[in-house]
Phi, psi and omega in degrees: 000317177296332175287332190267346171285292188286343150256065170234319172251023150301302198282281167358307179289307188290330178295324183310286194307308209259231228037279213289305166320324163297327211241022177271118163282110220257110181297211176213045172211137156283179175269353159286349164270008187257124185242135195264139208317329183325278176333281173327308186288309186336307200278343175274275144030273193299334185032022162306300197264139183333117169261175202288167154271131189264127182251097168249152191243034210223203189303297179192159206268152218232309210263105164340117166096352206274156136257152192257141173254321180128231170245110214281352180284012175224146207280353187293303193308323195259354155289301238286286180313305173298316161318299194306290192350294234298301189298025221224149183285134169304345178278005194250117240300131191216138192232125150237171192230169155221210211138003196298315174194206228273145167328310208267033172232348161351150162237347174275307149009251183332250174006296206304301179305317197289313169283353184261010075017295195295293202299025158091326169355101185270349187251048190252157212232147178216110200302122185276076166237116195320310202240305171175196198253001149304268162323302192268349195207306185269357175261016132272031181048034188276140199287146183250161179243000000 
């Protein structure tokens, strides 16, 4: 009786671990596609170098050079993006930002990477910010437009 109580809650556990497992969410960026706030101003700052199209997919565009789209959680907007997208080489280097509140509660995010993604983009870039675009960008004097 104690072997079958206990594989029963071996198996008990193990059905629990893969649950928990489905349902954990697989963003739709790697961490090599994540570019940190430096970096980008570092590259608007120098203006040296090709820059990216910087792209907000959020409330409203903040980062020197960005075009705005809006809030990508809505679908007129993320047409708005598949258009600008449509006229752009897929090689060619593309950042979008939201800022709107802490990364991992974004509503914009997603949706937005994901179509750009859909659309083939081999160089897409997704600005990394944890807390908000406040926080993370304009009290770091980083240039605003």
């Amino acid at each position: 009786m104690k072997k079958i109580t206990q594989i029963i809650t071996v198996l008990s556990l193990l059905v629990s671990f893969t649950f928990v497992q489905g349902q954990t969410k697989q963003e739709p960026w790697s961490s090599s596609q994540l570019m940190p706030p430096k970096q980008l101003a570092d590259r608007i700052q120098q203006a040296k170098t090709l820059m990216p199209l910087i792209v907000n997919i959020g409330p409203q565009a903040v980062i020197k050079g960005s075009v705005d789209i809006g809030p990508a959680d809505e679908k007129a907007n993320l047409k708005k993006l598949e258009t600008l997208l449509s006229k752009e080489d897929k090689n060619r280097e593309v950042v979008l930002y939201c800022g709107c509140c802490p990364f991992d509660r974004c509503p914009n995010i997603r949706p937005a990477f994901s179509q750009i993604k859909k659309m083939g983009f081999k160089n897409a870039k997704l600005l990394d910010i944890p807390k908000n675009i406040k926080t993370d960008w304009i009290d770091k004097d980083y240039p605003v437009q």
